[in-house]
gemmi code that builds the backbone of each chain (N, CA, C; Angstrom):
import gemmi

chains = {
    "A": [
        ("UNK", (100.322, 147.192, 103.048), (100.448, 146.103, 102.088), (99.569, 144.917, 102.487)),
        ("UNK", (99.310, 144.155, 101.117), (98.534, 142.744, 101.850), (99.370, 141.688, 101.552)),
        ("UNK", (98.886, 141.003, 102.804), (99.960, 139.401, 102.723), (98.201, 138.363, 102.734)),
        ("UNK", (98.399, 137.165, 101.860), (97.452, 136.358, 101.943), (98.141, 135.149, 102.790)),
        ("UNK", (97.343, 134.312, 103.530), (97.569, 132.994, 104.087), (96.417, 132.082, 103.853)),
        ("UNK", (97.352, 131.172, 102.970), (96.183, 130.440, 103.144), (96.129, 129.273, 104.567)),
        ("UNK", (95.152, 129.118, 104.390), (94.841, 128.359, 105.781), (94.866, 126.342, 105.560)),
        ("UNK", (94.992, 125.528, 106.814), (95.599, 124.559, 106.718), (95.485, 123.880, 107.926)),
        ("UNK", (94.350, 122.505, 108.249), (94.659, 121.940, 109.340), (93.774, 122.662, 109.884)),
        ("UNK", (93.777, 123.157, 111.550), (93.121, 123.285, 112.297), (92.694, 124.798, 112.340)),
        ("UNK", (93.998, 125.516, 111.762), (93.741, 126.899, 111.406), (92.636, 126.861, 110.088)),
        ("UNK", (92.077, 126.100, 109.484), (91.116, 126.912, 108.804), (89.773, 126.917, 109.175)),
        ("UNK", (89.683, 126.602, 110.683), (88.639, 126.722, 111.383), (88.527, 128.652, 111.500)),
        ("UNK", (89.664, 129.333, 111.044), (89.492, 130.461, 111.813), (88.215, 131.219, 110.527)),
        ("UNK", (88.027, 130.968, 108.921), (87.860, 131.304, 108.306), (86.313, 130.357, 107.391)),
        ("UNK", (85.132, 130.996, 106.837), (84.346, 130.429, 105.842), (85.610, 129.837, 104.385)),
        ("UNK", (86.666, 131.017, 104.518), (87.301, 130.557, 103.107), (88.309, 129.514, 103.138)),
        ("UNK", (89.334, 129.364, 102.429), (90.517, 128.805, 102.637), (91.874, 129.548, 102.464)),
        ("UNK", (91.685, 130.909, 102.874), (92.612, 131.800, 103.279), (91.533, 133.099, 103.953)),
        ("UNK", (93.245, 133.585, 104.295), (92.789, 135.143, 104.999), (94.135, 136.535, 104.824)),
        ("UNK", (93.176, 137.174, 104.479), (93.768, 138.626, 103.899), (94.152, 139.521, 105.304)),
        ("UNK", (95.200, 139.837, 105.240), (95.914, 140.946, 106.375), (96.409, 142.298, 105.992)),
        ("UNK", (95.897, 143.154, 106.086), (97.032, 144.418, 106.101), (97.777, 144.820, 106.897)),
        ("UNK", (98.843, 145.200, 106.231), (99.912, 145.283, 107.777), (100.823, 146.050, 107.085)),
        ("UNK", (101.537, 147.207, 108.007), (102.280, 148.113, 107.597), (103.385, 147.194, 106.776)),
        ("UNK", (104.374, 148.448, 105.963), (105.391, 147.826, 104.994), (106.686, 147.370, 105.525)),
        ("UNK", (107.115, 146.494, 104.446), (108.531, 146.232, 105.084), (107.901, 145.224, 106.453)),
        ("UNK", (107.308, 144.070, 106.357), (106.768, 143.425, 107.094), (107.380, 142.173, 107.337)),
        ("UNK", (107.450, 141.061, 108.213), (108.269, 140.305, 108.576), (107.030, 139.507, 108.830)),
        ("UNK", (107.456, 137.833, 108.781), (106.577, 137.070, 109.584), (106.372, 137.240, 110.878)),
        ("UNK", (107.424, 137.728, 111.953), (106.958, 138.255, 112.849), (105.728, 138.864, 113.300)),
        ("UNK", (105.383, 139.658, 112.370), (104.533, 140.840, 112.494), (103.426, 140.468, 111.833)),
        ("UNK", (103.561, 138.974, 110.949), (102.146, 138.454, 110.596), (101.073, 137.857, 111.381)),
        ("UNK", (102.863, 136.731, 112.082), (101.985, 136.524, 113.558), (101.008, 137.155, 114.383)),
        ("UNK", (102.018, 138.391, 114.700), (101.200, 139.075, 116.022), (100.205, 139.711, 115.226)),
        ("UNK", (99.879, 140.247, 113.997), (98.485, 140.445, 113.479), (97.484, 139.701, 113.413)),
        ("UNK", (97.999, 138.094, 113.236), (96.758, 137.115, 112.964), (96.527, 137.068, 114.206)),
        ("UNK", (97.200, 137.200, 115.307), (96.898, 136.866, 116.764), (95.572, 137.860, 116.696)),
        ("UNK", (96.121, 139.443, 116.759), (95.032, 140.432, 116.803), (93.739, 140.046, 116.335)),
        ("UNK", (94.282, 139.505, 115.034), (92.410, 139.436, 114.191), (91.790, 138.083, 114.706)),
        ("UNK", (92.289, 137.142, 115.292), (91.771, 136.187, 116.042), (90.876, 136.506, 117.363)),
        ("UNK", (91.838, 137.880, 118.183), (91.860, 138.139, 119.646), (90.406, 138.697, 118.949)),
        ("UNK", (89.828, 139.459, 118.010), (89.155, 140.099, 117.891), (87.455, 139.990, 117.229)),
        ("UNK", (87.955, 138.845, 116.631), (87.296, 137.762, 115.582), (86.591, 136.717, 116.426)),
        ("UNK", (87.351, 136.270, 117.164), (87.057, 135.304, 118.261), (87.216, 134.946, 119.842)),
        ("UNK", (87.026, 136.668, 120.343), (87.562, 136.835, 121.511), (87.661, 135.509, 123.023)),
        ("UNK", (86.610, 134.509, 122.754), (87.075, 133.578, 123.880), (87.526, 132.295, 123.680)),
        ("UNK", (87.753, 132.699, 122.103), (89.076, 130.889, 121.741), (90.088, 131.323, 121.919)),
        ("UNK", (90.696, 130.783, 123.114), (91.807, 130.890, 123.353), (92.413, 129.833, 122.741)),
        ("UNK", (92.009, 128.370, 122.378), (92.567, 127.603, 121.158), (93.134, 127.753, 120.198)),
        ("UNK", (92.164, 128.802, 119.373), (93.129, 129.559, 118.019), (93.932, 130.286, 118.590)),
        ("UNK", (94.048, 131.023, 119.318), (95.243, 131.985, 119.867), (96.363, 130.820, 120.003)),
        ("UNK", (96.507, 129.781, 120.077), (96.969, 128.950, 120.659), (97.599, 128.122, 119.640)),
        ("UNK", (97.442, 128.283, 118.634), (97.595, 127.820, 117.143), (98.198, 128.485, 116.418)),
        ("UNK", (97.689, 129.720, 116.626), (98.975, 131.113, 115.631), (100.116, 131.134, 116.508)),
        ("UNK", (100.117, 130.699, 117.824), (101.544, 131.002, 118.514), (102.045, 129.879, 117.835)),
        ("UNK", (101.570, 128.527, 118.177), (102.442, 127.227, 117.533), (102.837, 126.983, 116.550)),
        ("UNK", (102.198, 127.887, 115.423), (102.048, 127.482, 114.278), (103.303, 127.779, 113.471)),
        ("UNK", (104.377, 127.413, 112.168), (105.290, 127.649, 111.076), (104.283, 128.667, 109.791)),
        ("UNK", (104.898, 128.652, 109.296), (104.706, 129.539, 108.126), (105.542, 128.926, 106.855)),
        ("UNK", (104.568, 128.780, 105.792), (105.642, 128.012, 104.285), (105.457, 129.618, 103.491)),
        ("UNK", (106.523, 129.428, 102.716), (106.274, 130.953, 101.761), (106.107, 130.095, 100.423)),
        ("UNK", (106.203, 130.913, 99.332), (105.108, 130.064, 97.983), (106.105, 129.520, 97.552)),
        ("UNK", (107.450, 129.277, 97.842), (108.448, 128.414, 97.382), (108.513, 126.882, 98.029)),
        ("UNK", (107.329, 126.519, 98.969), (106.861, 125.901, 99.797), (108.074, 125.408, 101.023)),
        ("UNK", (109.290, 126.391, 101.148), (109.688, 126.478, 102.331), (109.465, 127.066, 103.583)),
        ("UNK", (109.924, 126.403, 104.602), (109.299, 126.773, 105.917), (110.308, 128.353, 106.554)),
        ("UNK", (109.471, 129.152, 106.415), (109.967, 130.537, 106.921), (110.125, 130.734, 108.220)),
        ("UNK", (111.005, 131.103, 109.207), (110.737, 132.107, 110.499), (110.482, 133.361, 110.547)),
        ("UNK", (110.462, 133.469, 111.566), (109.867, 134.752, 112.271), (110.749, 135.987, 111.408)),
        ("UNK", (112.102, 136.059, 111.384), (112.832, 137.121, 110.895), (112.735, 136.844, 109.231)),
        ("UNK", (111.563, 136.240, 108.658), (111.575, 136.444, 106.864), (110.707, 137.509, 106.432)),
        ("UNK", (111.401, 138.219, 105.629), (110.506, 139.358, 105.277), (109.733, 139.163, 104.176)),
        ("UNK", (109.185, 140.087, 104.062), (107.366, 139.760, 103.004), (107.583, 141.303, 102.113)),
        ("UNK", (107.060, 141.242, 100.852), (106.543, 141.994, 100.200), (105.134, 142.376, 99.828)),
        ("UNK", (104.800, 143.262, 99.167), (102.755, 143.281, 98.997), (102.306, 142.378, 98.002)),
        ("UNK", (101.448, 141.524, 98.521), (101.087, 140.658, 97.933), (101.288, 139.269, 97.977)),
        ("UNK", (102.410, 139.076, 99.120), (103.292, 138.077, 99.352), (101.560, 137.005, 99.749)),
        ("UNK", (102.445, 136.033, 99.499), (101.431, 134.661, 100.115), (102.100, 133.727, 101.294)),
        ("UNK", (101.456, 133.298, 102.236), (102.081, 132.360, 103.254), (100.868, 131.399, 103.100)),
        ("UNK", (101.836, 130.223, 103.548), (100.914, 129.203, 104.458), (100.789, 129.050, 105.842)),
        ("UNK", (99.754, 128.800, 106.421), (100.061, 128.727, 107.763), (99.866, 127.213, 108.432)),
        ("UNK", (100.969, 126.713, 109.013), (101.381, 125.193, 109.361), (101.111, 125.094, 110.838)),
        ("UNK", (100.063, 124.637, 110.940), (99.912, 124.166, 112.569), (100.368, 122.721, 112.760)),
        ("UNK", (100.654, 122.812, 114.427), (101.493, 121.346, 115.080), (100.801, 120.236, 113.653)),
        ("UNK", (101.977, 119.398, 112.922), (101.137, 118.199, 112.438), (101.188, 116.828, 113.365)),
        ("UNK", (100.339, 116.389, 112.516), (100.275, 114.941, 113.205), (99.681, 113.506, 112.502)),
        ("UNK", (100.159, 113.807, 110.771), (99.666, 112.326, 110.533), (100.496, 111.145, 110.685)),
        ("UNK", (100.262, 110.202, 109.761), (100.154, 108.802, 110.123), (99.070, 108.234, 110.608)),
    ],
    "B": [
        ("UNK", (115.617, 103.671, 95.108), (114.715, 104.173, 94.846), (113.152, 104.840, 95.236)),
        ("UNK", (112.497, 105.329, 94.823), (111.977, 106.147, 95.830), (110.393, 106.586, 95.331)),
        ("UNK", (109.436, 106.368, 96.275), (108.061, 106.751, 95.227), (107.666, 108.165, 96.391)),
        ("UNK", (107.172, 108.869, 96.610), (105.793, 109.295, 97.677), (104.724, 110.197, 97.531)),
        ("UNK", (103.871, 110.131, 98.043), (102.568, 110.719, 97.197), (101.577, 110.879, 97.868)),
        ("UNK", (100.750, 112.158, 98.142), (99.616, 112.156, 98.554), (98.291, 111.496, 97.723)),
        ("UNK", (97.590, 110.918, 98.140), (96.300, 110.377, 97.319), (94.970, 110.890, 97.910)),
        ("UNK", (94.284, 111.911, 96.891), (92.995, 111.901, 97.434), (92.156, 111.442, 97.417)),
        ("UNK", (91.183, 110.779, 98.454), (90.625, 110.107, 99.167), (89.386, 109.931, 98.234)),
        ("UNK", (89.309, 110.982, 97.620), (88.006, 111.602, 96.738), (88.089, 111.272, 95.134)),
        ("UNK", (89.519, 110.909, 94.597), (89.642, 110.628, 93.697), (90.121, 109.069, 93.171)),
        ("UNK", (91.046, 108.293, 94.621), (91.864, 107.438, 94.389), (91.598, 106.607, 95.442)),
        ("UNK", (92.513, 105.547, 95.846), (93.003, 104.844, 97.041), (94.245, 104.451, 96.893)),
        ("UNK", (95.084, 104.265, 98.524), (96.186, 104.186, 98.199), (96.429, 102.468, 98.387)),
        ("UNK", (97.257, 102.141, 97.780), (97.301, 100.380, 97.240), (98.488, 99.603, 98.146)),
        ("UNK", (97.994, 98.585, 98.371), (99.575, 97.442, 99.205), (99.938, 97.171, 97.991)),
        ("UNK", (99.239, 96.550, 97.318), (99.733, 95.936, 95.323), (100.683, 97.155, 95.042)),
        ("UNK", (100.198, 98.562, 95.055), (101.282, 99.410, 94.332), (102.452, 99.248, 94.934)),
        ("UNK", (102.526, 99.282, 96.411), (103.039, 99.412, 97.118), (104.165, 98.122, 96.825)),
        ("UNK", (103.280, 96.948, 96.784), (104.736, 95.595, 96.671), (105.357, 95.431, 95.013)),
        ("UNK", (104.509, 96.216, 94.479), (105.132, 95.949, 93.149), (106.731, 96.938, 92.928)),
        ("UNK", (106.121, 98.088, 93.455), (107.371, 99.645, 93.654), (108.650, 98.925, 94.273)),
        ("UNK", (108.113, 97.732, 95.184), (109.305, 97.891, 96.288), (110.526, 96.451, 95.713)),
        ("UNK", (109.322, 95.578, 94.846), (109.877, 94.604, 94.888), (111.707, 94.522, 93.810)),
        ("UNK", (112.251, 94.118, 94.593), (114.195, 93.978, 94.113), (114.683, 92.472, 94.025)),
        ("UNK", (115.186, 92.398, 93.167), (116.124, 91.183, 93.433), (117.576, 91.409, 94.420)),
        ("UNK", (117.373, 92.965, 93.992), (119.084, 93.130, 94.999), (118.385, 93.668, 97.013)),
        ("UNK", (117.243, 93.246, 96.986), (116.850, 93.184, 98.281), (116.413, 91.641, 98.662)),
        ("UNK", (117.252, 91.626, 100.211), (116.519, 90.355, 100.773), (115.516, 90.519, 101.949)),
        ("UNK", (114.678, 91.882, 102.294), (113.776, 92.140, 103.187), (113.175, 93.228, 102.596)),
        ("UNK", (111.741, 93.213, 103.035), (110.811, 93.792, 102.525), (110.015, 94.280, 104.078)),
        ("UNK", (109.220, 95.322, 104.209), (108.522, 95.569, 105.111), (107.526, 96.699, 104.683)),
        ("UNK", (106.379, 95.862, 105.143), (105.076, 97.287, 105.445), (104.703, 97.460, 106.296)),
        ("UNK", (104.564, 98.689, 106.652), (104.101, 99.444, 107.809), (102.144, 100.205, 107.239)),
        ("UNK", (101.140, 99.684, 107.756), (100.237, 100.314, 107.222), (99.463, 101.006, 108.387)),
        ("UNK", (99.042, 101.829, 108.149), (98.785, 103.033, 109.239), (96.717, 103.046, 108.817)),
        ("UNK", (96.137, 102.850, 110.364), (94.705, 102.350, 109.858), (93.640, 103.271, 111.204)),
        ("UNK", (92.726, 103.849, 110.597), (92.074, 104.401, 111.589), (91.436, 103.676, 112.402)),
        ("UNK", (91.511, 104.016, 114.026), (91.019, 102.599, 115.267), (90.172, 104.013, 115.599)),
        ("UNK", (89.104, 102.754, 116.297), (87.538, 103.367, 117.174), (87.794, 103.913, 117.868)),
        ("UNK", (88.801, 104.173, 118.815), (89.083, 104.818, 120.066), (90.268, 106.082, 119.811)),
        ("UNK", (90.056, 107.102, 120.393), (91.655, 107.619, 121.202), (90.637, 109.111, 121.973)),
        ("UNK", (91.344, 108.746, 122.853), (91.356, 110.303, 123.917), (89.909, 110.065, 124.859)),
        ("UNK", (89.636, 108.487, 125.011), (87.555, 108.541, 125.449), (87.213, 108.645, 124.908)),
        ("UNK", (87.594, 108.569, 123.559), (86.702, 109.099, 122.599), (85.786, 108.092, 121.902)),
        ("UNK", (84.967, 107.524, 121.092), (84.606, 107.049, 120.274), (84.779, 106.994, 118.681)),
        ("UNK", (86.032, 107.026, 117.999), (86.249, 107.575, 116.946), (85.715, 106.635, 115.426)),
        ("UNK", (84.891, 107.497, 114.611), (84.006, 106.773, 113.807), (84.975, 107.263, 112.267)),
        ("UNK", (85.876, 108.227, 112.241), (86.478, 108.380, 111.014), (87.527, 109.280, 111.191)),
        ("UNK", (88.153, 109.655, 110.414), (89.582, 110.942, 110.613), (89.374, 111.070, 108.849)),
        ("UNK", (89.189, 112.885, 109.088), (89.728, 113.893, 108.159), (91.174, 113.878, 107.475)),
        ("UNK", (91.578, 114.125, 107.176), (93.111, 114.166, 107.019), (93.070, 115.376, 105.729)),
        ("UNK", (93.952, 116.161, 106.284), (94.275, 117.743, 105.417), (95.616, 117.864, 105.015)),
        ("UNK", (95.926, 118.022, 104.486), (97.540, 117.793, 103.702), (97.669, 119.515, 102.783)),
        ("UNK", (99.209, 119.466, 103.251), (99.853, 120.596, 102.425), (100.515, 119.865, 101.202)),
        ("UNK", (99.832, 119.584, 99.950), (100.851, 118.067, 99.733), (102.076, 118.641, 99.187)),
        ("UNK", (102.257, 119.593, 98.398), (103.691, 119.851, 98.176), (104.581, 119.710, 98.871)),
        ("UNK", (104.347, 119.948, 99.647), (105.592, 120.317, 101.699), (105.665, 119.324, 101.571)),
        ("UNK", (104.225, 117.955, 102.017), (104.151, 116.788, 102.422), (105.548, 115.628, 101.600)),
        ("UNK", (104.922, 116.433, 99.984), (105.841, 114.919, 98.872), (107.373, 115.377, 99.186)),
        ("UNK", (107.635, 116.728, 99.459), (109.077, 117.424, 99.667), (109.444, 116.798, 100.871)),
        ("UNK", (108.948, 116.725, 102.035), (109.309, 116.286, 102.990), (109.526, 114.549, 103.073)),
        ("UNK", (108.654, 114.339, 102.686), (108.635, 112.602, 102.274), (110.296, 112.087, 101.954)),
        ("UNK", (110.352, 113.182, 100.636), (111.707, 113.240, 99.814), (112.950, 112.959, 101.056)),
        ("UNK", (112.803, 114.145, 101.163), (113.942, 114.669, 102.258), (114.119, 113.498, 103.322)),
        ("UNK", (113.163, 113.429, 103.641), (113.408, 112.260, 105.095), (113.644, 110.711, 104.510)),
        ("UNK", (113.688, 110.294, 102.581), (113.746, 109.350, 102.464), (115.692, 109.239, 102.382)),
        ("UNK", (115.690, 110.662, 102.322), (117.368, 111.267, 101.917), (117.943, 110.896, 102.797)),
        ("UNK", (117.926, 110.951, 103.849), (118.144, 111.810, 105.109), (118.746, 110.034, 105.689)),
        ("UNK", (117.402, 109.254, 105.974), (117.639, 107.984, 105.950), (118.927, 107.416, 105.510)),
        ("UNK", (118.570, 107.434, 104.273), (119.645, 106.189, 103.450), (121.720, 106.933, 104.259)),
        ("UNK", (121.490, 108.261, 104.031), (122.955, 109.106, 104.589), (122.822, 108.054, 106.011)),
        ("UNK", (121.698, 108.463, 107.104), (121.879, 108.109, 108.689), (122.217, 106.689, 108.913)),
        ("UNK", (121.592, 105.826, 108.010), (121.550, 104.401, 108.119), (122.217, 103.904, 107.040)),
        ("UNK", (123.184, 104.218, 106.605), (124.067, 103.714, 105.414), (123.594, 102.631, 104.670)),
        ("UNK", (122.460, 102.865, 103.773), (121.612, 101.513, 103.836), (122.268, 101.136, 102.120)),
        ("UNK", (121.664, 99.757, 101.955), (122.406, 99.107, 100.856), (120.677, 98.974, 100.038)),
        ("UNK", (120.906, 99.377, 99.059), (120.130, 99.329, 97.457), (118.699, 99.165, 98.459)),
        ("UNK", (118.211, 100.635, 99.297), (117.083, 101.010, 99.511), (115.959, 101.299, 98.225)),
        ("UNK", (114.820, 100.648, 98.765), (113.199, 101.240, 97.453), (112.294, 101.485, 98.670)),
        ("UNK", (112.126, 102.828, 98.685), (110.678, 103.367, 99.610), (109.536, 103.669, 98.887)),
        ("UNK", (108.066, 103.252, 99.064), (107.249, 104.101, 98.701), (106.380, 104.236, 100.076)),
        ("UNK", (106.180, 105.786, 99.655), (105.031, 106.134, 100.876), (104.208, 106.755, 100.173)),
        ("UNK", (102.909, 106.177, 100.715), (101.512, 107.293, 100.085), (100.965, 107.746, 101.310)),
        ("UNK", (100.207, 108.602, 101.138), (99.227, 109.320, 102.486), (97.477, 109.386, 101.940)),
        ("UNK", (96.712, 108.932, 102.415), (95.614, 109.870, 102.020), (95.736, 110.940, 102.691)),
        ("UNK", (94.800, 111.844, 101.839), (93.970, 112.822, 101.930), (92.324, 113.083, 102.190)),
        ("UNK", (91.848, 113.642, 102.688), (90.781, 113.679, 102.299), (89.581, 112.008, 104.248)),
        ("UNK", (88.388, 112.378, 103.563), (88.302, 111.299, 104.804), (88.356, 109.831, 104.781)),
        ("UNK", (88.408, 109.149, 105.837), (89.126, 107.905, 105.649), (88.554, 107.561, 107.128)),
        ("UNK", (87.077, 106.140, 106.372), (86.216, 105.464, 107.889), (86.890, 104.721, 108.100)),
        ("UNK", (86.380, 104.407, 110.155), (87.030, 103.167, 110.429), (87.468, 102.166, 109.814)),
        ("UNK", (88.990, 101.475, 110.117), (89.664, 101.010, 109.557), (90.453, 100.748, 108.138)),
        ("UNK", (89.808, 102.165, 107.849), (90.496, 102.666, 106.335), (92.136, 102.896, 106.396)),
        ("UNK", (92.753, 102.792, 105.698), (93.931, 102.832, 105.804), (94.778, 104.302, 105.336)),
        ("UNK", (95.272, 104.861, 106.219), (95.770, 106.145, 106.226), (97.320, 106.314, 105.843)),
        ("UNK", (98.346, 105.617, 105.747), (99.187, 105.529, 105.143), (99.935, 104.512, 104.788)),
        ("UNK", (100.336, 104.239, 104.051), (101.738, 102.940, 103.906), (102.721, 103.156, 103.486)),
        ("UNK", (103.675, 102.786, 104.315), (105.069, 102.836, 104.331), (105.528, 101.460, 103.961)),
        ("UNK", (106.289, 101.334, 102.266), (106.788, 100.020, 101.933), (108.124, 100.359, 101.719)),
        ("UNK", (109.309, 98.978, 102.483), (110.346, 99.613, 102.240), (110.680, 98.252, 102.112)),
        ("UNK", (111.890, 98.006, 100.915), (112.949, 97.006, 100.924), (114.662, 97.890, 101.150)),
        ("UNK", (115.561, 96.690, 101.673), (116.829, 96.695, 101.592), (117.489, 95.707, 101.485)),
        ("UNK", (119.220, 95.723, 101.761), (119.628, 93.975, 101.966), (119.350, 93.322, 102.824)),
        ("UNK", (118.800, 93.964, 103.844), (118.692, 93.168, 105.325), (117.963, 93.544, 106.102)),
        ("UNK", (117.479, 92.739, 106.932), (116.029, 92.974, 107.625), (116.596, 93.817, 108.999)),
        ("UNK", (117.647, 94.398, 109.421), (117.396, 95.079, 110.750), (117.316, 96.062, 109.498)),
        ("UNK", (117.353, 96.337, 107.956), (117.782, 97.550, 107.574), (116.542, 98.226, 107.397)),
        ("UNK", (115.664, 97.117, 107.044), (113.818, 97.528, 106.895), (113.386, 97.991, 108.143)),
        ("UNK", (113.093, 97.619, 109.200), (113.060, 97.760, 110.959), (113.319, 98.979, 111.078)),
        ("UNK", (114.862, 99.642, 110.482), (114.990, 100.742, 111.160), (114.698, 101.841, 109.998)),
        ("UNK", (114.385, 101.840, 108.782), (114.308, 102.355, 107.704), (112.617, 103.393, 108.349)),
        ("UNK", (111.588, 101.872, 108.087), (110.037, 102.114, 108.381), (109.958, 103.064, 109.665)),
        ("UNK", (110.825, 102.516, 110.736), (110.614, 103.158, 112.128), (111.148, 104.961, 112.012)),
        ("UNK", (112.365, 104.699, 111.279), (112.972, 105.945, 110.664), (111.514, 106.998, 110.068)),
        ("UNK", (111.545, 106.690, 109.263), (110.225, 107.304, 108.297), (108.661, 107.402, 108.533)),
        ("UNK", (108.263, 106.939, 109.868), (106.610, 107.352, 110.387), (107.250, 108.123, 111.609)),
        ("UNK", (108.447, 107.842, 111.851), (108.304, 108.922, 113.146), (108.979, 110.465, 112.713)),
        ("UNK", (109.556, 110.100, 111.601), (110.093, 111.366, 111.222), (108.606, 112.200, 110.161)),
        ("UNK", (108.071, 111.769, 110.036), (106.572, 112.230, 108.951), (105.526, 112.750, 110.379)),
        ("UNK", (105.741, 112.045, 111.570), (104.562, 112.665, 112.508), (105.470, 114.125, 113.311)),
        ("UNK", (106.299, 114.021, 112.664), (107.579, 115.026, 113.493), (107.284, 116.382, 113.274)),
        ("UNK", (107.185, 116.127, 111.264), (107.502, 117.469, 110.502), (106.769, 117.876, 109.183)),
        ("UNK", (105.926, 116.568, 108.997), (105.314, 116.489, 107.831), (103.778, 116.840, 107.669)),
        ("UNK", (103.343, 118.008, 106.499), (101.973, 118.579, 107.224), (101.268, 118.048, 106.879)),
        ("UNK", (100.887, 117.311, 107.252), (99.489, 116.348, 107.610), (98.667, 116.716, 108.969)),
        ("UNK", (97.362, 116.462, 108.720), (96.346, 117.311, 109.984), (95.472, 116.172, 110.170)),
        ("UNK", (95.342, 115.777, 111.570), (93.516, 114.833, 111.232), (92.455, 115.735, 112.485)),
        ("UNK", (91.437, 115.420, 111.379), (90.171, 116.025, 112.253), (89.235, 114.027, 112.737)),
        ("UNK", (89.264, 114.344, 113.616), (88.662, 112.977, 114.141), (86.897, 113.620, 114.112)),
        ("UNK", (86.511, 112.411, 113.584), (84.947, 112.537, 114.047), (84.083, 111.540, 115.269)),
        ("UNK", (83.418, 111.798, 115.779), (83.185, 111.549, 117.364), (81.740, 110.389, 116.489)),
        ("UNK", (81.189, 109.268, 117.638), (79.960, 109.141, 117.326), (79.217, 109.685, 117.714)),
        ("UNK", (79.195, 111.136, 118.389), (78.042, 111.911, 119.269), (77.873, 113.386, 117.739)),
        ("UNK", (78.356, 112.912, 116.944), (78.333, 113.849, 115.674), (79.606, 115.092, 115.617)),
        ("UNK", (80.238, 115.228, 116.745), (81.255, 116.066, 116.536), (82.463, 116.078, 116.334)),
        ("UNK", (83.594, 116.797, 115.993), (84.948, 116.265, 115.437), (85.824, 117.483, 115.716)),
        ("UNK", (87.111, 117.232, 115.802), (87.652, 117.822, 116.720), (89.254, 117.560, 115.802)),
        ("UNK", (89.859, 118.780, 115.436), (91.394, 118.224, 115.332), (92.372, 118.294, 116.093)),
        ("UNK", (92.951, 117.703, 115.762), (93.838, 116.724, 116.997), (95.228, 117.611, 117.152)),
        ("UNK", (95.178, 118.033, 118.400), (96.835, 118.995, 118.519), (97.890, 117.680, 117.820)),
        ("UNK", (98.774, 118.652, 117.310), (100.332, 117.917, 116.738), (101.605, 118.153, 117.632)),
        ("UNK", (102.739, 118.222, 116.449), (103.221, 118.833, 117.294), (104.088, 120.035, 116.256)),
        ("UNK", (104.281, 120.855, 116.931), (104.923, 122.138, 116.130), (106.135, 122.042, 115.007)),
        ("UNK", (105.840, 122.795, 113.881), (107.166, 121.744, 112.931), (108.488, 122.661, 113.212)),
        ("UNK", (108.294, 123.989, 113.693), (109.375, 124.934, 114.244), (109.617, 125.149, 115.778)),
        ("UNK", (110.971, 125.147, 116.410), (111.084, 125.352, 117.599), (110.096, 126.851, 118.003)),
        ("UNK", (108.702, 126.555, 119.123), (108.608, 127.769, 119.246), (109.208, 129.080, 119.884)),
        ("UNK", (110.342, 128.269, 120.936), (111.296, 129.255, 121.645), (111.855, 129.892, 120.687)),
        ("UNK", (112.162, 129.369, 119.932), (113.430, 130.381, 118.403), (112.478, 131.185, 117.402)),
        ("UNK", (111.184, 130.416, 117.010), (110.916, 130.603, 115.647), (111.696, 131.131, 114.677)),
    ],
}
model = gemmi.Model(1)
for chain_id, residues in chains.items():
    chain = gemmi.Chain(chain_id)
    for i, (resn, *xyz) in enumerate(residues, 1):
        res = gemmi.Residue()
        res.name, res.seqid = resn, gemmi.SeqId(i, " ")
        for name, pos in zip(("N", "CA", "C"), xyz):
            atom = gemmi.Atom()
            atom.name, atom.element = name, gemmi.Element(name[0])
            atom.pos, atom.b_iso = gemmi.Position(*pos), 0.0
            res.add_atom(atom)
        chain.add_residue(res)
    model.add_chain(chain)
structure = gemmi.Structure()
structure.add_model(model)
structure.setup_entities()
């Protein structure tokens, strides 16, 4: 299945676009979005350890623009946001 | 009563006038602004401007919530908040947010404003990318809006 994220803040350094497309087996959890974006980072950008460092810290909004954990599950097609540490004012 | 709003940087500016007109009450006897302004310096740095990236839906929801949240914690009497944020970039000494708040009483403004920028740098998604005068820019760690031990 695909989950889209769009990107936000410091994470959209990882991308030319303003999201990024994942496939990831079904019956998928944010959990498991995580540790994929980690992968395509580890792989994408093997010596920023910064971005690695950003998908660990980072929340997740689902398109109801609430903030999801780790145990929310996803369907195909689902959309996330991805929320790194903020800091305005 | 209650305003908050992202403004982009690219389309708008955000106003003290809007700001004192929203707030102004007869059933308030204190008023306070808090205005939030980009400075030359932080980290050694030389800082010549800040980015600012906004989720604004989350942002105006959260705004909401923490104006909620307030009035319950601080039992406040015939509160008016408005907060705007830019978006978008914002040069030295541009002004990056304002927080206008009236109530009946001035410790109620004090703790209202103090309430509401520290609870917005807490949880609210807002991002700045600082730009350097050596041409480079850099965004600025936050801090996480979920416990990462639990997620």
């Amino acid at each position: 299945m695909k989950i889209k994220i769009e990107l936000f803040g410091a994470a959209r350094d990882f991308s030319k676009e303003d999201f990024l497309e994942l496939t990831l087996p079904e019956i998928t959890s944010v959990k498991e979005v995580r540790e994929n974006l980690a992968d395509f980072i580890q792989s994408k950008y093997p010596d920023n350890k910064n971005f690695l460092e950003i998908v660990k810290r980072s929340a997740f909004a689902n398109e109801q623009n609430e903030i999801v954990h780790d145990d929310y599950k996803l369907s195909n097609q689902s959309k996330l946001c991805i929320i790194p540490p903020v800091g305005g004012g | 009563m209650f305003h908050g709003k992202v403004i982009d940087a690219s389309k708008g500016t955000i106003s003290l006038d809007a700001a004192q007109k929203f707030i102004t009450s007869e059933k308030c006897g204190a008023s306070l602004f808090f205005i939030g302004t980009v400075r030359n310096h932080n980290n050694n740095k030389n800082v010549t401007g800040i980015t600012y990236d906004s989720h604004d839906a989350i942002v105006e929801k959260s705004f909401k919530e923490i104006y909620d949240e307030a009035i319950q914690k601080l039992k406040l009497e015939y509160p008016v908040v408005f907060i705007e944020h830019t978006k978008g970039y914002v040069p030295l000494g541009g002004i990056s947010i304002i927080i206008a708040v009236a109530a009946k009483h001035r410790s109620q403004v004090y703790d209202l404003s103090r309430y509401i920028i520290e609870e917005i740098k807490k949880r609210t998604p807002i991002w700045k990318k600082e730009h350097y005068d050596n041409n480079e820019s850099d965004w600025l760690k936050g801090n996480p809006v979920i416990d990462i031990e639990k997620k």
